[in-house]
C-alpha positions in Angstrom: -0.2 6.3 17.4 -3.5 5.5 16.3 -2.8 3.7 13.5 -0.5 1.6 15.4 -2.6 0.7 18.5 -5.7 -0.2 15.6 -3.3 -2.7 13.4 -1.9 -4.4 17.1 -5.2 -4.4 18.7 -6.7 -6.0 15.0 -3.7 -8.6 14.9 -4.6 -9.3 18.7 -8.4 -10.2 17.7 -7.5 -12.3 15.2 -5.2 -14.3 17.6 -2.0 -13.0 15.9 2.1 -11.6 16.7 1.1 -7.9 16.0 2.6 -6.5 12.8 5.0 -3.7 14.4 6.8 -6.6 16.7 7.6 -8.4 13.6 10.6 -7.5 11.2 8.6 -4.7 9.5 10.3 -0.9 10.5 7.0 0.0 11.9 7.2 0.9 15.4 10.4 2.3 15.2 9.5 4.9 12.4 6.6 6.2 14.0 8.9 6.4 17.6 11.7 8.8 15.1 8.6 10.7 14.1 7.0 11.3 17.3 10.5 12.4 18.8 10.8 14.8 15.7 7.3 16.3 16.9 8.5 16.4 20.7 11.6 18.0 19.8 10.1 21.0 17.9 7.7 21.2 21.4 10.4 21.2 23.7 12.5 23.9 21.3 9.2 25.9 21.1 9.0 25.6 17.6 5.6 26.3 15.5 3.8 23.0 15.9 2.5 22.9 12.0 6.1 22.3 11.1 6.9 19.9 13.1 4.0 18.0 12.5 4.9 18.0 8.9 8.6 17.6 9.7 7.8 14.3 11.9 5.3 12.9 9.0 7.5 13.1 6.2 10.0 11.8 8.1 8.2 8.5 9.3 6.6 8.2 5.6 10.2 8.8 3.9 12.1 5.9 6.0 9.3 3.8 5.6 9.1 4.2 1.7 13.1 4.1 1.4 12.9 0.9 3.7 10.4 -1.0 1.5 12.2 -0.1 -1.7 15.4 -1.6 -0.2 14.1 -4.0 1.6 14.9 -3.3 5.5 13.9 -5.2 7.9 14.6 -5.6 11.4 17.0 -8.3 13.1 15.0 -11.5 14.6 15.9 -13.8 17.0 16.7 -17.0 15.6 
């Protein structure tokens, strides 16, 4: 969350679209890992795991999307 509210509120300073409303999978990693990390609270499980279970997640979609090249649909 942090690192996303820092990179939009820089873009916004420097008068640009932030990154994570662009085509990038930014915003929408982060959201999977977050609900990975809310699950585990709402199931009561240990909150190291899911912490780690929510990170690899978002770091694994976003290293398997870069190396294939995903990118989200744009309005044309």
């Amino acid at each position: 969350m942090t690192g996303i509210g820092g990179g939009v509120l820089r873009d916004i300073l420097v008068n640009e679209i932030p990154t994570v409303l662009r085509a990038e999978l930014y915003a929408i990693v982060a959201l999977a890992g977050a609900l990975v990390v809310v699950a585990g609270d709402v199931f009561h499980f240990p909150p190291a795991a899911t912490t780690v279970a929510g990170a690899v997640l978002c770091f694994s979609i976003r290293m398997i999307a870069i190396r294939r090249g995903w990118h989200l649909p744009t309005a044309t």
